[in-house]
N, C-alpha and C positions, 0 to 999 in steps of 0.2 A: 800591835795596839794592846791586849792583853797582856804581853812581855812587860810593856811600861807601866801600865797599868797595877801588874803587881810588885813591882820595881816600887813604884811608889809609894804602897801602902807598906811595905814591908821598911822602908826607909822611915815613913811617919811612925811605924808602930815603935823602933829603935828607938827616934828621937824622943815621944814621949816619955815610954820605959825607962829610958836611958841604960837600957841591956846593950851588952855586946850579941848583936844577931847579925850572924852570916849574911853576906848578900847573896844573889844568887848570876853574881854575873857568870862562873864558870858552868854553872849547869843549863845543860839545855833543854829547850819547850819543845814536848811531843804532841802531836796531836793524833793523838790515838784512832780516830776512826779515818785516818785520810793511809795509816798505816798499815792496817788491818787488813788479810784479803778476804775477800767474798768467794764464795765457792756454792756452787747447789747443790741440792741434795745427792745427786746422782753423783758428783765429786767424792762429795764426803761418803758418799757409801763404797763408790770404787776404789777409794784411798784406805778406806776401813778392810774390805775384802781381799786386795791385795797387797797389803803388808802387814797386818795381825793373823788374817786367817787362808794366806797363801795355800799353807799344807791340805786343809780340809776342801780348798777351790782345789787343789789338783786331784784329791783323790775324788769329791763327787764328779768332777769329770773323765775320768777314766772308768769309773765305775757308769757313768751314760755311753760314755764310747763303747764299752765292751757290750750292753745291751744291746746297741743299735747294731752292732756286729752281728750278735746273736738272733735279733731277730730278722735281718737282711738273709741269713744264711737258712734262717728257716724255712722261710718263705720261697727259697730258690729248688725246692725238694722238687727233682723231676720223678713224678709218678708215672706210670701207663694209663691210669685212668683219668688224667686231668685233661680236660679239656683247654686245648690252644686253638688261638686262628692261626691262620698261616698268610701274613703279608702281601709274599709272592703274590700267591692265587687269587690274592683279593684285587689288588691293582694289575693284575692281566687279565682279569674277566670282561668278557663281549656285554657290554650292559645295552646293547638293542637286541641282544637274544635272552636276557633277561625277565625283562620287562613284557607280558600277556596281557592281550585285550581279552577281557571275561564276557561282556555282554554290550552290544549297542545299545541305547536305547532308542 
């Protein structure tokens, strides 16, 4: 409908002027926002992060990986003095010779 629509003004403007003006039969009608894609933000940021700043996402992540390395490994220091429970003993314990009656009333 718009096609014809400007089909025909551009045909009146011609015939008034009496200019030679192009038609516009070989070009064709875009309609631009039925074209377009939609994307949300989270897209556009993960399309942003990994293909402009791929290099910088690999290294802040190796640089988190190596800490979480470091500090797992730290934390695994077996000392003599650190206090552990010990599983076993805990789930084989007699718990009716645990448990004292203190006082009736």
């Amino acid at each position: 409908m718009h096609w014809k629509n400007l089909q025909t003004h551009l045909n009146t403007y011609a015939s008034s002027v009496c200019l030679d003006v192009p038609t516009l039969d070989g070009v064709y009608y875009v309609i631009w926002p039925h074209s377009m894609e939609q994307t949300t933000t989270i897209q556009t940021l993960g399309h942003v992060v990994y293909t402009y700043y791929m290099v910088f996402f690999l290294l802040a992540s190796i640089v988190l990986l190596i800490a979480m390395i470091g500090s797992i490994v730290l934390t695994m220091h077996k000392g003599v003095l650190v206090k552990r429970q010990d599983v076993f003993e805990q789930n084989t314990r007699d718990f009716s010779k645990t448990l004292h009656k203190i006082k009736s009333l």
